[in-house]
N, C-alpha and C positions, 0 to 999 in steps of 0.2 A: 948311368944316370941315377941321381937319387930318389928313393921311393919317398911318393909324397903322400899325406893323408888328405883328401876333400870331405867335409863335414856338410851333411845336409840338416837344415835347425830343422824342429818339429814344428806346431802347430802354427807357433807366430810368425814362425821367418824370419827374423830380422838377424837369428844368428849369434843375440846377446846374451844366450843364456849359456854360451860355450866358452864364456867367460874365466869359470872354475875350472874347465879341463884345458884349457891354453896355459892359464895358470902352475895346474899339476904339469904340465906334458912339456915346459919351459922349452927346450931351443934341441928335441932330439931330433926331430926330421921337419922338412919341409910342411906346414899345414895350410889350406885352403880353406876360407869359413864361405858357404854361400848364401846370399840372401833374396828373399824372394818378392817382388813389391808389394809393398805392405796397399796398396790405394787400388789393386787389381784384382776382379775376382777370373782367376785361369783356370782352365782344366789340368786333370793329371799330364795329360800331352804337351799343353802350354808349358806348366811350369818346368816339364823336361827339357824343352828346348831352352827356357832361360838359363837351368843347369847349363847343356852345352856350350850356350853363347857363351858362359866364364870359364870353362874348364877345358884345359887339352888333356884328352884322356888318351891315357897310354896305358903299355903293358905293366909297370912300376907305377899305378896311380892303385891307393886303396878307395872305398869309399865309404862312410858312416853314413847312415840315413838314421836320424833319429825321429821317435813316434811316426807322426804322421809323413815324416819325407820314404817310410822305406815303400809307398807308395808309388814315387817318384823313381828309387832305383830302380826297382822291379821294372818301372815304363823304362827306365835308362836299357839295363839289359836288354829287354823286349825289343829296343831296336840297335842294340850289338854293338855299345861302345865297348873296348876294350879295359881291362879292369883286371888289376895282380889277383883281386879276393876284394869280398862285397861285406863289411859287416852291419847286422841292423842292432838297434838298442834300443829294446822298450819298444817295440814296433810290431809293424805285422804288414800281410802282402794282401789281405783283405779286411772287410770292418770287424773288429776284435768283439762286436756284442749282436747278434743276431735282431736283438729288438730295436737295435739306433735307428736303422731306416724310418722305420714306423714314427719313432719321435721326434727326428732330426725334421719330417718333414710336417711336425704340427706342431711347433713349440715355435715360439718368438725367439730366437736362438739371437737374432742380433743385442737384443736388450742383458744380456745379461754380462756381454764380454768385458765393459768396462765399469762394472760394480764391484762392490767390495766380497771377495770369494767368503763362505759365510765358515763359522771355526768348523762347522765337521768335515766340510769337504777338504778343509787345507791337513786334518788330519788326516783325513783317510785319503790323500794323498800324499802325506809325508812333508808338506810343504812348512820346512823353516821361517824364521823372520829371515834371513840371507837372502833365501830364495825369491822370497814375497818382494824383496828390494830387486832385487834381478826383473822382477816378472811383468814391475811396476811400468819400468819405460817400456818394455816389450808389447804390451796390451796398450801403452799409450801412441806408439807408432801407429800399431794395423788398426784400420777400419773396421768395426763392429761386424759390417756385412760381410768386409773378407775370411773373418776367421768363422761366422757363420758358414758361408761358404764353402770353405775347409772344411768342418765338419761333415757338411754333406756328402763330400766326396767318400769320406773317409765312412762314411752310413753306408752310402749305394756302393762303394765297393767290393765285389763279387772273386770266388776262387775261377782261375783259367784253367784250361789246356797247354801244357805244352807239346809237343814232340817230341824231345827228348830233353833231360834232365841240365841243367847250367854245369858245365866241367868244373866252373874258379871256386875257390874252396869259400863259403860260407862262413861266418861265425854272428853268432846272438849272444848278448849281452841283455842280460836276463835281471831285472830287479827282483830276490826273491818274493818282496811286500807290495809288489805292482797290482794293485786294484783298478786298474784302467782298460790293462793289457792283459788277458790269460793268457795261462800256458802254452795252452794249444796253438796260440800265435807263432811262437819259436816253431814248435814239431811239424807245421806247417808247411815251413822253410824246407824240409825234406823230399815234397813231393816236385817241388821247382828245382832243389840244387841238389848234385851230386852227392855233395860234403858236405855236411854243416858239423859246426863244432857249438856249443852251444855252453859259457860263463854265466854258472849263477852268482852274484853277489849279496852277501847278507845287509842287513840292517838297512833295506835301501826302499825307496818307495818307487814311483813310477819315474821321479825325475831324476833316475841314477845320475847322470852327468853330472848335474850341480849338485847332487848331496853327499855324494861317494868319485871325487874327481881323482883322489889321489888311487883309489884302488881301479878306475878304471880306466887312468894312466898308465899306470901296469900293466894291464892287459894290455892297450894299445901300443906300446913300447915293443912288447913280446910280438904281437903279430907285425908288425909293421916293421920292425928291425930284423926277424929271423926269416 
């Protein structure tokens, strides 16, 4: 059977900003995009079970969790779907800034999602005119409160216990110019998985996928073909 890759989108869900790496990544393997209802605000547990509802996960299934989906994988494993190797991008398996909670829960989070992003933060995010076109329908799907929402989770998200370490091998895909996400996010991944392998890529901001698709086609070619 052929190894398939499933993508989990980040914050918006809808899945359209994997636009550029479908692009790069043309017809090498089987790809999965998932999306998540943009009109629903779920928990980390709900939106695992939507995962399930679309995907047959088997031994030959990779899976991408970007930003805020590697949330979601983390619950995927937690309840032992089967999986070739797990890689996250730009992501983390708790909230990547210790002060979110605090702000996520006093800030009007819903008013801001569909305003115009102001020039520093598209800088200091890396965010192109491409991107900003990508980002436009994505922010006009989801509901102001869902990706509030989202946020929150991705605040109150806390480091677990395991019992013992994930066998399937790991890999992160790491923007080196990610101001969103620290480092400590990837190295993280170590105390949950056995393996991790961990790609840094230059010139890249938080939204590696869409700014850097052809370099991180390459990578995903390498793990998912060998």
């Amino acid at each position: 059977m052929a190894t398939k890759l499933v993508l989990l989108p980040g914050l918006d869900g809808t899945g359209l900003l994997f636009q550029p790496l479908l692009e790069a990544l043309g017809a090498a393997f089987p790809v999965q995009v998932i999306c998540y209802p943009p009109d629903q605000c779920l928990s980390v547990e709900a939106l695992a079970a939507q995962v399930r509802s679309q995907v047959a996960f088997d031994t030959d299934t990779v899976l991408l969790a970007e930003s805020f989906s590697g949330l979601i994988a983390v619950e995927l494993l937690r309840q032992g779907i089967p999986l070739r190797s797990v890689i996250f991008c730009a992501s983390f398996a708790s909230a990547p800034h210790p002060w979110l909670l605090k702000l996520a829960m006093h800030l009007p989070l819903e008013r801001w999602w569909r305003l115009p992003l102001p020039e520093s933060l598209l800088r200091l995010l890396g965010i192109d005119a491409r991107l900003q076109a990508l980002l436009k329908p994505a922010r006009e799907q989801v509901l102001p409160g869902v990706a509030a929402y989202r946020l929150r989770l991705i605040a109150a998200a806390r480091p677990f216990a395991l019992a013992q370490r994930w066998e399937i091998p790991c890999h992160y895909l790491r923007a080196v110019n990610d101001r969103a996400v620290p480092e400590r996010c990837a190295d993280e991944l170590r105390r949950y998985f056995a393996h991790v392998e961990i790609t840094r890529i230059a010139q890249s901001g938080h939204f590696l996928l869409q700014t850097q698709p052809a370099a991180c086609a390459a990578v995903l070619k390498r793990l998912v073909l060998h």
